[in-house]
C-alpha positions in Angstrom: 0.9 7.4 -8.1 3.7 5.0 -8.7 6.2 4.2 -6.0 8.8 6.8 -8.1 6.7 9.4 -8.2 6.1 9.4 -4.6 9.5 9.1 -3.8 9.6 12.5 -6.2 7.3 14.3 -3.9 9.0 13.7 -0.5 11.2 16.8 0.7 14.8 16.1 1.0 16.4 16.7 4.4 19.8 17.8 4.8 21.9 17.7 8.1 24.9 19.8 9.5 26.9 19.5 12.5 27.9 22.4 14.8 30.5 21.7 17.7 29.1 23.7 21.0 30.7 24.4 24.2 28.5 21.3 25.9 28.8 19.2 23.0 27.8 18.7 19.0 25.0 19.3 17.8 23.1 18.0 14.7 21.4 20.5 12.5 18.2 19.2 10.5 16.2 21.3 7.9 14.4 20.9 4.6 16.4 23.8 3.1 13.7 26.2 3.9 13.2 25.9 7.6 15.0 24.3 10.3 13.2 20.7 11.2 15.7 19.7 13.8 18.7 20.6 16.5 19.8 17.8 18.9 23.1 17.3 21.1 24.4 14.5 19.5 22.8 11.2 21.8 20.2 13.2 23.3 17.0 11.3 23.7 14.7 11.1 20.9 17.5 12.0 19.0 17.0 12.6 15.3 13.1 11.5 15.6 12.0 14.0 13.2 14.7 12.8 10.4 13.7 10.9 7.8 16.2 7.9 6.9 16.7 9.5 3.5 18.9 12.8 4.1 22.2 14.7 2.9 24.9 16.3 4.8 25.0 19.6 3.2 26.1 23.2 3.7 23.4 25.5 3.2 22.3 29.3 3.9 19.7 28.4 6.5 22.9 26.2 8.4 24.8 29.3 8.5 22.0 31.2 9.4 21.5 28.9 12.7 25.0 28.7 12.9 25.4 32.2 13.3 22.4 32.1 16.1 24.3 29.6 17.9 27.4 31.6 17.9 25.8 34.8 19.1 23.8 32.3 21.7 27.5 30.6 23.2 28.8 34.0 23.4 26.5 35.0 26.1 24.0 37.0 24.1 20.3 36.8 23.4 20.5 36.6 19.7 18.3 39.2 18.0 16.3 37.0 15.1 15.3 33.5 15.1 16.0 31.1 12.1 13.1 29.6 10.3 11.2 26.3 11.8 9.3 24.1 11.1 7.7 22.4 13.5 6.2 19.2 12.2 4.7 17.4 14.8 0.5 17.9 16.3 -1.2 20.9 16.7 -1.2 20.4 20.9 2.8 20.2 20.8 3.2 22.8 18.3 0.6 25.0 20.6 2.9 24.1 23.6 6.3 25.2 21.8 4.8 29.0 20.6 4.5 29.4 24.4 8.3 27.9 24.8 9.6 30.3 21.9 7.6 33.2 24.2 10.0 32.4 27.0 12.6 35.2 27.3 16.5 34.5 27.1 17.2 34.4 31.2 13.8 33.1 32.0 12.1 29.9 33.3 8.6 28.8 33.3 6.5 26.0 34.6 5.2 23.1 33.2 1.9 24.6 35.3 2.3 28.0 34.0 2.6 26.4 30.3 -0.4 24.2 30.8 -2.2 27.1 31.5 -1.7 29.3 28.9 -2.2 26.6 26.5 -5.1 26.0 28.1 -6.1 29.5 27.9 -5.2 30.0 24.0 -7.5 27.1 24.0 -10.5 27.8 25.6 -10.4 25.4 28.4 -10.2 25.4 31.7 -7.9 23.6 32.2 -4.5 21.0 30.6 -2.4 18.7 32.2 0.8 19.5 33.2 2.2 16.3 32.6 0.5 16.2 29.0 2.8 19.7 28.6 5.6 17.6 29.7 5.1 15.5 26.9 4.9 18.3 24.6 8.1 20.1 26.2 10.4 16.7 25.9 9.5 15.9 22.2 10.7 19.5 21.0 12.9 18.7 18.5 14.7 22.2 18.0 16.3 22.5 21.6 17.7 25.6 22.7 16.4 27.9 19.9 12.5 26.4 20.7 13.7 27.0 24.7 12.8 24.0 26.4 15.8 24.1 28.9 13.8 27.1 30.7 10.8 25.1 32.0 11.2 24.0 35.4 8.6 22.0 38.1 6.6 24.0 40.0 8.7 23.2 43.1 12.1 24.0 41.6 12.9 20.5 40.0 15.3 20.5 36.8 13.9 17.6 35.8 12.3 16.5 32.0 15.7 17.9 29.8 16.3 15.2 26.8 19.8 16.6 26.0 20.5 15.6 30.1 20.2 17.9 33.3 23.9 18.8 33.3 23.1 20.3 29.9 20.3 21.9 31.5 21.6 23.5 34.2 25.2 24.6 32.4 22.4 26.5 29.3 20.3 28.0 32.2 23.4 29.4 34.3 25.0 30.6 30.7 21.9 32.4 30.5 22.5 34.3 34.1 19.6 32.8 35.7 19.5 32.4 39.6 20.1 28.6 40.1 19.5 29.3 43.9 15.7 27.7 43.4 16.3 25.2 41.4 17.6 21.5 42.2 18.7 18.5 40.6 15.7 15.7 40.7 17.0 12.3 42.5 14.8 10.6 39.8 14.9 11.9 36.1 13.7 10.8 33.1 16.2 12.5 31.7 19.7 11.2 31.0 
């Protein structure tokens, strides 16, 4: 296959921007499914974007535009957008269980591990491995990685930043009271 015809073959990506209460946010998707959703400078920002891509207004933007709306309204919106989660099977196993987390709700990386580990057939999976998993999401807050916690009530491991963190779990009416702000993040 020539180098053209390969070029052919790739999907396009297009990008959109959507302006949130806690910052913008950059939409990714391959006009089918969404590939991507970052705060604009979050860590591993954009790391599922290929370097060839459009800005574009499409159907499946409004659609996650309109999910984002009802979401910053202080709703649990009703449908999800289509993904596509392109990454390994373990981090794609470990955001199914995120997606499972309801609006209002927190989880462990423990508690994650462990169903994982269940749907698996194992014993047992490292938390920290999870932790991976959790911080490489590249769809935040409709794949709900702001809702896992530590085991002892840390807010720690949150790539768009633990203010973000906090504000998305408190917009969601959960009861902070537990939870504290780690001296030492990872995350910015």
């Amino acid at each position: 296959m020539s180098g053209e015809d390969r070029k052919s073959h790739r999907i396009m990506q297009y990008i959109n921007h959507y302006n949130s209460p806690i910052g913008g946010i950059t939409l990714a998707g391959d006009g089918k499914a969404l590939t991507g959703l970052w705060f604009d400078g979050q860590k591993y920002f954009a790391d599922t974007l290929s370097g060839e891509h459009e800005e574009k207004e499409l159907p499946l933007f409004d659609e996650t535009k309109k999910w984002l709306d009802i979401y910053f309204s202080g709703k649990a919106p009703d449908f999800t957008p289509p993904l596509s989660m392109t990454d390994s099977d373990f981090r794609k196993s470990v955001w199914e269980v995120l997606l499972s987390i309801p609006y209002g709700k927190t989880m462990t990386y423990g508690e994650i591990a462990a169903e994982v580990a269940q749907k698996k057939g194992l014993t047992r999976m490292s938390a920290q491995a999870v932790g991976g998993a959790v911080g490489h999401n590249s769809i935040s807050i409709i794949i709900p990685c702001h809702r896992v916690v530590g085991t002892n009530g840390s807010l720690t491991g949150y790539a768009g930043g633990i203010d973000r963190k906090i504000w998305l779990l408190s917009h969601e009416g959960v009861d902070m009271s537990g939870f504290f702000r780690p001296k030492h993040s990872t995350a910015p």
